[in-house]
mmCIF file of the N, C-alpha and C atoms, coordinates in Angstrom:
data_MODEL
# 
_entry.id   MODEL 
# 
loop_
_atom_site.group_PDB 
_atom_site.id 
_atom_site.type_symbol 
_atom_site.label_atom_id 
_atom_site.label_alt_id 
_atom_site.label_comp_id 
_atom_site.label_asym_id 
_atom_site.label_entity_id 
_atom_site.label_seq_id 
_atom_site.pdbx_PDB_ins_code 
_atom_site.Cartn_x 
_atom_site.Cartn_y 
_atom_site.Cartn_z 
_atom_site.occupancy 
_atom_site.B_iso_or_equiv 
_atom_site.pdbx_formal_charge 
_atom_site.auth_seq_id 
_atom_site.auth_comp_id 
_atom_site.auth_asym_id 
_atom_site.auth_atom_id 
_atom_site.pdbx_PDB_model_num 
ATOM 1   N N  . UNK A 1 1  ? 113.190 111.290 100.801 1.00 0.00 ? 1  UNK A N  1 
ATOM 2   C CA . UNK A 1 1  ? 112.175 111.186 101.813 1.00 0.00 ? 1  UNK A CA 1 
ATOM 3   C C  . UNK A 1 1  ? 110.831 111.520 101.176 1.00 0.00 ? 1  UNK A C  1 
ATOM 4   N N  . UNK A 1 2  ? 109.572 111.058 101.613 1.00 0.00 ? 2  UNK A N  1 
ATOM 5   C CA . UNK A 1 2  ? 108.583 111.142 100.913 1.00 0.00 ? 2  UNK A CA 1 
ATOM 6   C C  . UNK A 1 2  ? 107.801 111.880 101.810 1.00 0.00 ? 2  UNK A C  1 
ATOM 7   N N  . UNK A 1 3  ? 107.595 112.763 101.997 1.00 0.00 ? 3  UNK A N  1 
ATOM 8   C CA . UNK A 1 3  ? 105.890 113.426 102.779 1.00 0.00 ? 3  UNK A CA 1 
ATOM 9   C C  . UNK A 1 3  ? 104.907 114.083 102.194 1.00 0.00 ? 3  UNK A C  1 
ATOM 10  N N  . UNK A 1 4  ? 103.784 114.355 102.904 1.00 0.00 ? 4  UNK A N  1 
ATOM 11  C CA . UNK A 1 4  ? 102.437 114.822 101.642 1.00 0.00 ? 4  UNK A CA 1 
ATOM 12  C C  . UNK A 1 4  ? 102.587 115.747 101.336 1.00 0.00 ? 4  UNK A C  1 
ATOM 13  N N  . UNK A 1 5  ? 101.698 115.927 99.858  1.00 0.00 ? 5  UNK A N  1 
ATOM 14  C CA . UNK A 1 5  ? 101.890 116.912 98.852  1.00 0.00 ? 5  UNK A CA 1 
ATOM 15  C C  . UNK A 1 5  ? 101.298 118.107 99.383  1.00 0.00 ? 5  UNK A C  1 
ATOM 16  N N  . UNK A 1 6  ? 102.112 119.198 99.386  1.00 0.00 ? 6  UNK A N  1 
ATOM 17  C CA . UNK A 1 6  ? 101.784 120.290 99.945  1.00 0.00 ? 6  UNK A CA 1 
ATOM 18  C C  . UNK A 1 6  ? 100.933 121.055 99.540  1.00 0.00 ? 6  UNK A C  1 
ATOM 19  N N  . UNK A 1 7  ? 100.225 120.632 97.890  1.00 0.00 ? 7  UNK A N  1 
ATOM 20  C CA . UNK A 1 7  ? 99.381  121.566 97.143  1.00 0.00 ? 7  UNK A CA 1 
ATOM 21  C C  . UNK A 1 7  ? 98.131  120.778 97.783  1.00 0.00 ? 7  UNK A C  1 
ATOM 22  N N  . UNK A 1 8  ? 98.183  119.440 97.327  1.00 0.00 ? 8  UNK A N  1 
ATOM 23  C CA . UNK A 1 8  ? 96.467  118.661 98.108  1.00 0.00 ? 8  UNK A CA 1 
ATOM 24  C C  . UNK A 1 8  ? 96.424  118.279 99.415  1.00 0.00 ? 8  UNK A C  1 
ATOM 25  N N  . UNK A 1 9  ? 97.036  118.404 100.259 1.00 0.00 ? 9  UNK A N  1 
ATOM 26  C CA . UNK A 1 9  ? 97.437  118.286 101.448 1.00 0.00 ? 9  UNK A CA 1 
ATOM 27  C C  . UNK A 1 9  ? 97.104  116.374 101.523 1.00 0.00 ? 9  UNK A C  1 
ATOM 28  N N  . UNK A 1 10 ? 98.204  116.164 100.865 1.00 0.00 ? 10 UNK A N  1 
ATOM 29  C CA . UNK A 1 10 ? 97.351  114.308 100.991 1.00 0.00 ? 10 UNK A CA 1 
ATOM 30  C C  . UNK A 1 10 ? 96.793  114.047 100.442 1.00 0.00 ? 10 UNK A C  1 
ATOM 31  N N  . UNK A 1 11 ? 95.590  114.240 100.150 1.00 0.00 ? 11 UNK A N  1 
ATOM 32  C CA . UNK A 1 11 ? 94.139  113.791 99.883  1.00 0.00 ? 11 UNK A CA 1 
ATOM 33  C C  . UNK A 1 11 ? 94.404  113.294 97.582  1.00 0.00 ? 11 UNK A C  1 
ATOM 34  N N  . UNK A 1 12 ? 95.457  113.908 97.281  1.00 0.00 ? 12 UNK A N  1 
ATOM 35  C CA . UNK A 1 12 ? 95.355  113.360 96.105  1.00 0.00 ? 12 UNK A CA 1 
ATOM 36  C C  . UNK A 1 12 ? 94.469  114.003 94.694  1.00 0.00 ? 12 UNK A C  1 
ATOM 37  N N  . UNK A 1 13 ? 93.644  115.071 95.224  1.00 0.00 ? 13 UNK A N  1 
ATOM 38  C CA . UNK A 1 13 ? 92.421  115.627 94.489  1.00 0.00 ? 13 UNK A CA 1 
ATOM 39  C C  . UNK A 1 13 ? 92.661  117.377 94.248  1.00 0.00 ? 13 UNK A C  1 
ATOM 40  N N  . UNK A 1 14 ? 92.368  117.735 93.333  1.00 0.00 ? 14 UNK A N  1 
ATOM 41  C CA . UNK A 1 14 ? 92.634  119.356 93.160  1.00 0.00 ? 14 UNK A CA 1 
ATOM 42  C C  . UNK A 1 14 ? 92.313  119.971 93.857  1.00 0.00 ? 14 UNK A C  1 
ATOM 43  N N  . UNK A 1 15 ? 91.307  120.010 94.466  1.00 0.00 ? 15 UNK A N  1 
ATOM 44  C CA . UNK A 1 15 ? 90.901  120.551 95.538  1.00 0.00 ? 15 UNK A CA 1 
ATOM 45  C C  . UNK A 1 15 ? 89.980  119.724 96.151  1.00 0.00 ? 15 UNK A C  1 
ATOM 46  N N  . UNK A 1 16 ? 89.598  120.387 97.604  1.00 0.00 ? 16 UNK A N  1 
ATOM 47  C CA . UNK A 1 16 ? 88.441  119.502 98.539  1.00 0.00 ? 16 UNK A CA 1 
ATOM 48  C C  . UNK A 1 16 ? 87.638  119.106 97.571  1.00 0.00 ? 16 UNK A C  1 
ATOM 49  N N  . UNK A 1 17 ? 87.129  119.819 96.656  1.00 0.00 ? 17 UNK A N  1 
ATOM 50  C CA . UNK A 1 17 ? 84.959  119.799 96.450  1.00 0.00 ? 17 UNK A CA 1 
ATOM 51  C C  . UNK A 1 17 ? 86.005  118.179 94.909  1.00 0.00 ? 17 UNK A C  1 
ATOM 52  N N  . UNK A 1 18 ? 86.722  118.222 94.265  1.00 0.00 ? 18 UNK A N  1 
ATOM 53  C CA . UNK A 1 18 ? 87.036  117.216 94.205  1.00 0.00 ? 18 UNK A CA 1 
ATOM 54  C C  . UNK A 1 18 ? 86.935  115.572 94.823  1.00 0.00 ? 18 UNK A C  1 
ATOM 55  N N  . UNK A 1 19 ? 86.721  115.460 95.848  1.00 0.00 ? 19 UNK A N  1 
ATOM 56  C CA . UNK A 1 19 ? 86.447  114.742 96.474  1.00 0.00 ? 19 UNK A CA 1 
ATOM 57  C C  . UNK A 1 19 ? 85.279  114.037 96.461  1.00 0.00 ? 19 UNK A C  1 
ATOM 58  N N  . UNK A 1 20 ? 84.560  112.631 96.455  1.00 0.00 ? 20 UNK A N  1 
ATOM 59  C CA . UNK A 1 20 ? 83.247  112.583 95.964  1.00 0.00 ? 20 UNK A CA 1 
ATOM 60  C C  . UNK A 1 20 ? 83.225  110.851 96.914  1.00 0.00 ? 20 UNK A C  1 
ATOM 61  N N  . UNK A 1 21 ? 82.126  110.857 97.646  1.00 0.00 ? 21 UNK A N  1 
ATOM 62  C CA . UNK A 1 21 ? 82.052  109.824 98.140  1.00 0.00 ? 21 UNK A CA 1 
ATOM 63  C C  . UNK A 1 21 ? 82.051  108.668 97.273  1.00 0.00 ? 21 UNK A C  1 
ATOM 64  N N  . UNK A 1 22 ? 82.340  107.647 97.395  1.00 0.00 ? 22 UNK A N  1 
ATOM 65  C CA . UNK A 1 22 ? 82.844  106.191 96.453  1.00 0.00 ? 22 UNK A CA 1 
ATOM 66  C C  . UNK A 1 22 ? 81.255  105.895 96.329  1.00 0.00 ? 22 UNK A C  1 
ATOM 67  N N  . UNK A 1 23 ? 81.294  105.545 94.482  1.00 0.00 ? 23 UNK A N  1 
ATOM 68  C CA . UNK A 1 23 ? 79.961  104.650 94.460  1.00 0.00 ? 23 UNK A CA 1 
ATOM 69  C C  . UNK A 1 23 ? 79.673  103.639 94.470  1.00 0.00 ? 23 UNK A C  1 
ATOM 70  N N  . UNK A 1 24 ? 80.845  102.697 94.582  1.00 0.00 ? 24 UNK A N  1 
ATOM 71  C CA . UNK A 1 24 ? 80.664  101.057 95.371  1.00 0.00 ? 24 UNK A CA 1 
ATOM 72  C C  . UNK A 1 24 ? 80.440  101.164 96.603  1.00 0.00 ? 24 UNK A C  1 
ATOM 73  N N  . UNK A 1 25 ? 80.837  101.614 97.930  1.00 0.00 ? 25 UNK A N  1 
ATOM 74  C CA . UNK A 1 25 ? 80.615  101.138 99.216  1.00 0.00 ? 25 UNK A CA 1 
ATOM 75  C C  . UNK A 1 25 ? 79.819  102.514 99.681  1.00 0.00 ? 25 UNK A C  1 
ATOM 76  N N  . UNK A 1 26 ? 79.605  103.418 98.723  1.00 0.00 ? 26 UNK A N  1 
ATOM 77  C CA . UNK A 1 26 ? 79.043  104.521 99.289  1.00 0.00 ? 26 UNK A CA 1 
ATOM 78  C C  . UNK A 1 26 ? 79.198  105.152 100.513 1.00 0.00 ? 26 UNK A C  1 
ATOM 79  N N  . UNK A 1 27 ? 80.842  105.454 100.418 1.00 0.00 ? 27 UNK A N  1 
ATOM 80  C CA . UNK A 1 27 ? 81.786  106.342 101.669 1.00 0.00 ? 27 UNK A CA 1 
ATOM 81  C C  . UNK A 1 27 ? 82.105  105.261 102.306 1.00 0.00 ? 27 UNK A C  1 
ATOM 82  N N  . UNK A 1 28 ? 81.793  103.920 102.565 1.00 0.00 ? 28 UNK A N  1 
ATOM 83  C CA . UNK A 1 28 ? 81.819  103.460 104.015 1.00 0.00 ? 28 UNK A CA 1 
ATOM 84  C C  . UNK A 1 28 ? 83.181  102.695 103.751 1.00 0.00 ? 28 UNK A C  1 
ATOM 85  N N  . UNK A 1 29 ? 84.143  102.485 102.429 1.00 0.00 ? 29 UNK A N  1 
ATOM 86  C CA . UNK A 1 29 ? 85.160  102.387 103.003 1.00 0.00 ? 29 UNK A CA 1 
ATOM 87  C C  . UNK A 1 29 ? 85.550  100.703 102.322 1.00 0.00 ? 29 UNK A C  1 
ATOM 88  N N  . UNK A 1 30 ? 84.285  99.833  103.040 1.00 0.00 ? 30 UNK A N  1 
ATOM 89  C CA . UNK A 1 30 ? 84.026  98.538  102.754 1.00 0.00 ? 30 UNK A CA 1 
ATOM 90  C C  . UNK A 1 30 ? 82.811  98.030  101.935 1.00 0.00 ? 30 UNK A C  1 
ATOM 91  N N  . UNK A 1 31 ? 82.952  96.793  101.543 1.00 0.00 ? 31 UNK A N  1 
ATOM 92  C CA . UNK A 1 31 ? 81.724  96.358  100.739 1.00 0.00 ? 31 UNK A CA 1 
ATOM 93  C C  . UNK A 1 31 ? 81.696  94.785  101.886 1.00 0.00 ? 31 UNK A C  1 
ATOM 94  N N  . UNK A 1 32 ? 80.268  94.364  100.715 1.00 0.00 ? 32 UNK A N  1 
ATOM 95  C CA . UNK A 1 32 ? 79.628  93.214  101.376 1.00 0.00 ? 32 UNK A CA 1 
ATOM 96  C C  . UNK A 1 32 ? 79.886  92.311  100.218 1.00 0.00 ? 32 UNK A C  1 
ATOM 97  N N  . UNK A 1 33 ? 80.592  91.105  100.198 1.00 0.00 ? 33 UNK A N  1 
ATOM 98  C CA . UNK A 1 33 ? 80.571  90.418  98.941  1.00 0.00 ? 33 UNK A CA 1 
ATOM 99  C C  . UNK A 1 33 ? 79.361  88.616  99.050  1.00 0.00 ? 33 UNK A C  1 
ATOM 100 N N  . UNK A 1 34 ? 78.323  88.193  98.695  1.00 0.00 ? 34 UNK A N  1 
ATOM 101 C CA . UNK A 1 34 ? 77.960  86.967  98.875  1.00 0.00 ? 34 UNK A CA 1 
ATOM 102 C C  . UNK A 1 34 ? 78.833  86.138  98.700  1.00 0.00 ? 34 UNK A C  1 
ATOM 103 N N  . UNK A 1 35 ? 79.076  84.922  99.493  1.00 0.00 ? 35 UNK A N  1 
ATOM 104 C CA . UNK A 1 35 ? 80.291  83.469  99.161  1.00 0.00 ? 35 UNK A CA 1 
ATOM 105 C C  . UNK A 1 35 ? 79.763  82.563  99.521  1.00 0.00 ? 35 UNK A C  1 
ATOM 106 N N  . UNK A 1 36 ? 80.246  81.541  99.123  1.00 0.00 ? 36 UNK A N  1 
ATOM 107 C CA . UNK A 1 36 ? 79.831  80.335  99.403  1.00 0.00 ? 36 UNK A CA 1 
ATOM 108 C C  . UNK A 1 36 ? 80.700  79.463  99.771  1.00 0.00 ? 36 UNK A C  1 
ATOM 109 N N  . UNK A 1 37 ? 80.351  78.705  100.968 1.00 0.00 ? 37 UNK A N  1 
ATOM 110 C CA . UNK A 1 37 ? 81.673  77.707  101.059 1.00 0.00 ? 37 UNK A CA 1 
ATOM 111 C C  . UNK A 1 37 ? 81.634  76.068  100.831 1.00 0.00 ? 37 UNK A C  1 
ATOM 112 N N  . UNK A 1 38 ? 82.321  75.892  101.000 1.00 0.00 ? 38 UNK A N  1 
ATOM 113 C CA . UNK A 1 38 ? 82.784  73.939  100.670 1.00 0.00 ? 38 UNK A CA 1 
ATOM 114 C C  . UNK A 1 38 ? 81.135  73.574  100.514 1.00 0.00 ? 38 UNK A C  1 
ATOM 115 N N  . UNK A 1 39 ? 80.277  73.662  101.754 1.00 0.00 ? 39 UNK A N  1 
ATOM 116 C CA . UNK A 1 39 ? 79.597  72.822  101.904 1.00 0.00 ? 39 UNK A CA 1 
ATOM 117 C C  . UNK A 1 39 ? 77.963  73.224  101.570 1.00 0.00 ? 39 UNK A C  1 
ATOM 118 N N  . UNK A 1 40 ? 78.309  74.676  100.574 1.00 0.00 ? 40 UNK A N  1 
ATOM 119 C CA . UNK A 1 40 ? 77.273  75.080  99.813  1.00 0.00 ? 40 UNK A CA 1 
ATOM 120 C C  . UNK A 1 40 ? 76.299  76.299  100.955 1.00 0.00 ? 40 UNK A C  1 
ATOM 121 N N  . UNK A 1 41 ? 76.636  76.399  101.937 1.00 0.00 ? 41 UNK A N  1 
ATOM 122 C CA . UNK A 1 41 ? 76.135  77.598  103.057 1.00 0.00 ? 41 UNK A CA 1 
ATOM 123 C C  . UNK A 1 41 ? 76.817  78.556  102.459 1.00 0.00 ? 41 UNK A C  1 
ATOM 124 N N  . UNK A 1 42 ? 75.822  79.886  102.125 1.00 0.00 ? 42 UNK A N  1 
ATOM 125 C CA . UNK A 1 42 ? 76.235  81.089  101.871 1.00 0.00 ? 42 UNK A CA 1 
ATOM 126 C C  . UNK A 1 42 ? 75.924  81.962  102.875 1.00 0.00 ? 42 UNK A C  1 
ATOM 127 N N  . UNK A 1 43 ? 77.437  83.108  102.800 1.00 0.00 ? 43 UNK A N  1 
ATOM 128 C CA . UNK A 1 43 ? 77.361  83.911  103.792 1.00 0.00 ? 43 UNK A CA 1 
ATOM 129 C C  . UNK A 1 43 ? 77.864  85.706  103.148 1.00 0.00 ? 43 UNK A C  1 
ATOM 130 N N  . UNK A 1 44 ? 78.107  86.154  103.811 1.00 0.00 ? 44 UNK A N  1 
ATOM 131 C CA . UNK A 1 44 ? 78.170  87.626  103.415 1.00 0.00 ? 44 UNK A CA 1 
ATOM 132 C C  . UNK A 1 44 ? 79.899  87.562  104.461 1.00 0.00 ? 44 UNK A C  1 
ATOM 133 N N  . UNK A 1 45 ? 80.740  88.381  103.287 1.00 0.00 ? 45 UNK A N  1 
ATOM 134 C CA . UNK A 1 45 ? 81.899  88.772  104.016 1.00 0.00 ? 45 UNK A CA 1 
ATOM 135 C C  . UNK A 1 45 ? 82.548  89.922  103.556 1.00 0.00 ? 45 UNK A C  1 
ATOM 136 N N  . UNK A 1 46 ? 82.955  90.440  104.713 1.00 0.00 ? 46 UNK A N  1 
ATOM 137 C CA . UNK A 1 46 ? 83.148  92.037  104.467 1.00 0.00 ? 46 UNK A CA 1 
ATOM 138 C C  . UNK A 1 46 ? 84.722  92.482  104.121 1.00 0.00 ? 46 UNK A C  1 
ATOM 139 N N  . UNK A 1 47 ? 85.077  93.080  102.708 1.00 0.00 ? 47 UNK A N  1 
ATOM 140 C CA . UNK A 1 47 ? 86.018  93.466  102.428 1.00 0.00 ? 47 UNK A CA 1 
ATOM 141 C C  . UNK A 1 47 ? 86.353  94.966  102.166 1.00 0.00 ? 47 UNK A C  1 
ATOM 142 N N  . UNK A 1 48 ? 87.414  94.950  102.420 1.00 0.00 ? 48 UNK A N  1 
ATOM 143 C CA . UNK A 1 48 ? 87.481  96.328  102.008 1.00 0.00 ? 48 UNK A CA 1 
ATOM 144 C C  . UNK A 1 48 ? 87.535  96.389  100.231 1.00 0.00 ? 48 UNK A C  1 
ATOM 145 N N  . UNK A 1 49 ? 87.008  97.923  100.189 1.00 0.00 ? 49 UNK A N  1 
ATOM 146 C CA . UNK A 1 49 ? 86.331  98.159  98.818  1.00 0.00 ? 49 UNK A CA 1 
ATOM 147 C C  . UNK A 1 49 ? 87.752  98.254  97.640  1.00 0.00 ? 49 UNK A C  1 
ATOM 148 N N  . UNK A 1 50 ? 87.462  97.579  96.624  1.00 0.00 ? 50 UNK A N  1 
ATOM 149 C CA . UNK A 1 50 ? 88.427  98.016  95.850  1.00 0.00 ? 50 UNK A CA 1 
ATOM 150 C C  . UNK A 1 50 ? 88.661  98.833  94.477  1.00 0.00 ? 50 UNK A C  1 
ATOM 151 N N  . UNK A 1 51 ? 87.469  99.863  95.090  1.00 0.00 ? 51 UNK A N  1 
ATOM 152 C CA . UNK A 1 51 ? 87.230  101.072 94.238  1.00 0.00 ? 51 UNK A CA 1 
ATOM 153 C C  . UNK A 1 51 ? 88.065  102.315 94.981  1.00 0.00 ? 51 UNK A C  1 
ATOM 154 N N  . UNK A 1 52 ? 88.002  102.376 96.083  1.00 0.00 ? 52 UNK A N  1 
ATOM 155 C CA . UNK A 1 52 ? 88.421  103.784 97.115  1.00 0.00 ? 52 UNK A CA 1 
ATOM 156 C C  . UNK A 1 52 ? 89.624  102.714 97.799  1.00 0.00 ? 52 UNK A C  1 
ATOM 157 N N  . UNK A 1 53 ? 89.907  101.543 97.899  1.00 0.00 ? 53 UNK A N  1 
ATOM 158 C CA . UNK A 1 53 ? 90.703  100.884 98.936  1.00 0.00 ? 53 UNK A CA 1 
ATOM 159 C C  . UNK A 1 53 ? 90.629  101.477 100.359 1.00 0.00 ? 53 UNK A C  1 
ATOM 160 N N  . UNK A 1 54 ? 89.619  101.128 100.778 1.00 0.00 ? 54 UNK A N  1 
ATOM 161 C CA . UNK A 1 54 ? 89.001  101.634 102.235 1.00 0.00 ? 54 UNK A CA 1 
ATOM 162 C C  . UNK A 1 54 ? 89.112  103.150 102.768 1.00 0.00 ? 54 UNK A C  1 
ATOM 163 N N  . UNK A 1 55 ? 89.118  104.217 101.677 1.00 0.00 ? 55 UNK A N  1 
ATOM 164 C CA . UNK A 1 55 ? 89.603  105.614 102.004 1.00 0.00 ? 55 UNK A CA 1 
ATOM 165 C C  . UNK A 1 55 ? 87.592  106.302 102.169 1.00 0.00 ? 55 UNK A C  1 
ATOM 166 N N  . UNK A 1 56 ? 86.987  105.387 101.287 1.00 0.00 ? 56 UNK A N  1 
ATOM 167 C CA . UNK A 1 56 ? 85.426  105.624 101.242 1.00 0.00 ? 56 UNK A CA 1 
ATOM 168 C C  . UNK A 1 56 ? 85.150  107.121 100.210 1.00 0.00 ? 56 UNK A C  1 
ATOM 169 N N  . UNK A 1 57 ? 85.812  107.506 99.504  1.00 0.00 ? 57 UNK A N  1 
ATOM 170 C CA . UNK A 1 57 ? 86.306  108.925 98.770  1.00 0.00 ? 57 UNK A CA 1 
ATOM 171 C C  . UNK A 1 57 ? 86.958  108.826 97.281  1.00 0.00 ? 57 UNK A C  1 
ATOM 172 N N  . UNK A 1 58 ? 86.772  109.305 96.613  1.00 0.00 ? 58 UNK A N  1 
ATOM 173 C CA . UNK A 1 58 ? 87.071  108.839 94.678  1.00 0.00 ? 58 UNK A CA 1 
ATOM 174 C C  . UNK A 1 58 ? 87.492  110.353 94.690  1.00 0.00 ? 58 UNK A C  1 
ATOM 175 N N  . UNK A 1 59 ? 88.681  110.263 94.025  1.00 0.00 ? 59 UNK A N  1 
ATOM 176 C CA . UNK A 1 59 ? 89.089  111.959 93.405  1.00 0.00 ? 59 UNK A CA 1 
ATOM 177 C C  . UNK A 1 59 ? 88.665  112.332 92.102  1.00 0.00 ? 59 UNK A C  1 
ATOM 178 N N  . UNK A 1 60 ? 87.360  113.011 91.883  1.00 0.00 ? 60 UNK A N  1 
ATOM 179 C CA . UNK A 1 60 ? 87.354  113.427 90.381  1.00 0.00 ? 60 UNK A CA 1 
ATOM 180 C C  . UNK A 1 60 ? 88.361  114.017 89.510  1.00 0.00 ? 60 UNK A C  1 
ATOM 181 N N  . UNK A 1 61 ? 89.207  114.859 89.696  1.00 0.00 ? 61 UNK A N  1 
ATOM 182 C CA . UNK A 1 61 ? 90.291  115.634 89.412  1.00 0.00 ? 61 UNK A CA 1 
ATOM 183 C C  . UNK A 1 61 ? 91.731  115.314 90.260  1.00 0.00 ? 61 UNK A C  1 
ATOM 184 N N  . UNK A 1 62 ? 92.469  114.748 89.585  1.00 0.00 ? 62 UNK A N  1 
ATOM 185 C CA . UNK A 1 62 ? 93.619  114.622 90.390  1.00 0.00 ? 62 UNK A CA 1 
ATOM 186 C C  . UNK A 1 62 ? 94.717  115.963 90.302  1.00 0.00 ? 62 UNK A C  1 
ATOM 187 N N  . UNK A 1 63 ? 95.507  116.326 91.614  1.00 0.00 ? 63 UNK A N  1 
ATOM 188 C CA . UNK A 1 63 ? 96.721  116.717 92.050  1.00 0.00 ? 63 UNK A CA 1 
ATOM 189 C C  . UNK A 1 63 ? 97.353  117.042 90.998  1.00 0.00 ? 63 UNK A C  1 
ATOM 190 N N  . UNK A 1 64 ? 97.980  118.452 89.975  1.00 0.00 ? 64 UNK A N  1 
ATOM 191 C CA . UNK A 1 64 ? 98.757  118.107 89.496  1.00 0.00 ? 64 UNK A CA 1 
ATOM 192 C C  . UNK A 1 64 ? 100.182 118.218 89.473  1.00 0.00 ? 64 UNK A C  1 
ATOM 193 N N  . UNK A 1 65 ? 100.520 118.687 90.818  1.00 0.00 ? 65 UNK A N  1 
ATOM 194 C CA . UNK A 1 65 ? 101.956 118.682 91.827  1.00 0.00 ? 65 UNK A CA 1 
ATOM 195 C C  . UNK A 1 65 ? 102.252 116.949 91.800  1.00 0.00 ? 65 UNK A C  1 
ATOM 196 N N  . UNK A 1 66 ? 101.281 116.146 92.572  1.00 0.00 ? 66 UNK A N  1 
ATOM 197 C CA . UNK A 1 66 ? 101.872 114.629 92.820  1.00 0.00 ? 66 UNK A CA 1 
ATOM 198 C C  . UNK A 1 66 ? 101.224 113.623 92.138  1.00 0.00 ? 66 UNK A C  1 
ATOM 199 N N  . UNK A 1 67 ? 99.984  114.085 90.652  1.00 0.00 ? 67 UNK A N  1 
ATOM 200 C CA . UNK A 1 67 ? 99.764  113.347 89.791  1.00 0.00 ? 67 UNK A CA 1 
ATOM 201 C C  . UNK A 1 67 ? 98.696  112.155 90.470  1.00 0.00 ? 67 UNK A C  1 
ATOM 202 N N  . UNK A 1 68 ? 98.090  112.421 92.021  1.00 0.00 ? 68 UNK A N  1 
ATOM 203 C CA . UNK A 1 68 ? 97.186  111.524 92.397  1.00 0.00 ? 68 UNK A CA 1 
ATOM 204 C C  . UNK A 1 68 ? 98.017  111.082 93.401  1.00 0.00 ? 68 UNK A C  1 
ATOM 205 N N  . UNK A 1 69 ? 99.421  110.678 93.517  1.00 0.00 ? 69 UNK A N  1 
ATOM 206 C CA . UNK A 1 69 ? 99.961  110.187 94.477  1.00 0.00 ? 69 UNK A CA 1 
ATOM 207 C C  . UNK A 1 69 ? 99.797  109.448 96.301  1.00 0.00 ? 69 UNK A C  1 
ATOM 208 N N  . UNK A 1 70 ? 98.917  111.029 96.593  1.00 0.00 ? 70 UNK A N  1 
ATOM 209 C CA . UNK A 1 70 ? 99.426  111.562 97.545  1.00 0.00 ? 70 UNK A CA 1 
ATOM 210 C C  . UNK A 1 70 ? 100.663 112.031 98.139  1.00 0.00 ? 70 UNK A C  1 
ATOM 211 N N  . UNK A 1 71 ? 101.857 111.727 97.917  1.00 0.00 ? 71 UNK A N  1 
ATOM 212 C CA . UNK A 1 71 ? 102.749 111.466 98.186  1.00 0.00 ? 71 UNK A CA 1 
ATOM 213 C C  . UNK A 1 71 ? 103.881 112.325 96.749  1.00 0.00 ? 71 UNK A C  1 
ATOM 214 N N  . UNK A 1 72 ? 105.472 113.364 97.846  1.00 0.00 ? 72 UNK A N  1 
ATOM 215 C CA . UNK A 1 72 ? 105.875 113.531 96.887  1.00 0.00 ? 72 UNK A CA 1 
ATOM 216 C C  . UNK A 1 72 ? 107.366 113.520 97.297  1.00 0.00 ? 72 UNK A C  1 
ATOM 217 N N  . UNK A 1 73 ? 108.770 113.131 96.594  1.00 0.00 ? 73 UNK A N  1 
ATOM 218 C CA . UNK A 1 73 ? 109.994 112.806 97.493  1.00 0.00 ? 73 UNK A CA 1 
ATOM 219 C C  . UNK A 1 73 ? 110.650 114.428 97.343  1.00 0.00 ? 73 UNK A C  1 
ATOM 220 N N  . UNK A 1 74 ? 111.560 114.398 98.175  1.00 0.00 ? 74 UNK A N  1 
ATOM 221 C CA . UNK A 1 74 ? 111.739 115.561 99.279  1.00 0.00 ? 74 UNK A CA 1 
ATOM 222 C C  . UNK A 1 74 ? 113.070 115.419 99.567  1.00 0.00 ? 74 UNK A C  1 
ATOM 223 N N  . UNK A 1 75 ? 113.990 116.392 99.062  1.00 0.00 ? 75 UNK A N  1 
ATOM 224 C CA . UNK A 1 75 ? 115.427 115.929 99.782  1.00 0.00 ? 75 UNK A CA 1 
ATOM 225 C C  . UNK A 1 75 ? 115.475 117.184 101.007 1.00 0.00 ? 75 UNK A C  1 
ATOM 226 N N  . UNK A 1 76 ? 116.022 116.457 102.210 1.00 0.00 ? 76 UNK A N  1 
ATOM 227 C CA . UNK A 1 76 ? 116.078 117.351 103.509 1.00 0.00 ? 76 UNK A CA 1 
ATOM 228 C C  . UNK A 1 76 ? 117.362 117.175 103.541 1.00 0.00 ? 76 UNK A C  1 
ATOM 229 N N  . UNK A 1 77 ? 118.088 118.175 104.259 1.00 0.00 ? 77 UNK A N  1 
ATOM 230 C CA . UNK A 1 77 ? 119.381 118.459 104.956 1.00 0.00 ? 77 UNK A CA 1 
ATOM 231 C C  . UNK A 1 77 ? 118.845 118.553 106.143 1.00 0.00 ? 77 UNK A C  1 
ATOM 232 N N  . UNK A 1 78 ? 119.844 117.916 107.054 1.00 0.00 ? 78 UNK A N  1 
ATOM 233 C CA . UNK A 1 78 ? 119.396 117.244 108.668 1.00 0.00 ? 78 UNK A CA 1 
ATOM 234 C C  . UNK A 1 78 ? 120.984 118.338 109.238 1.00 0.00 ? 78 UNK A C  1 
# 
């Protein structure tokens, strides 16, 4: 079973102040990319960022319980 890492609580980073807003979308998660289509009209379309993958947050220091993960497996007795 997999649930979050109990040392970063999730977040993936050694600690909070680890944490550092993304410098592609600058926190917001998403970017703006220019495109163009078939018929040469350009437009603006909004993706999510693929620096933070829409979390808007970069870990300077990673976790070293789940190695960045977030995530760590877990055997439970039920």
């Amino acid at each position: 079973m997999k649930e979050a890492c109990p040392v970063c609580l999730g977040t993936g980073a050694k600690s909070p102040k680890d944490l550092k807003p993304c410098s592609q979308c600058a926190g917001k998660g998403y970017s703006l990319r220019d495109e163009q289509n078939y018929y040469g009209q350009r437009f603006q379309a909004e993706t999510i960022c693929p620096v933070c993958r829409g979390g808007g947050k970069t870990v300077t220091k990673i976790c070293s319980k789940c190695n960045g993960h977030k995530l760590i497996s877990t055997l439970k007795t039920i």
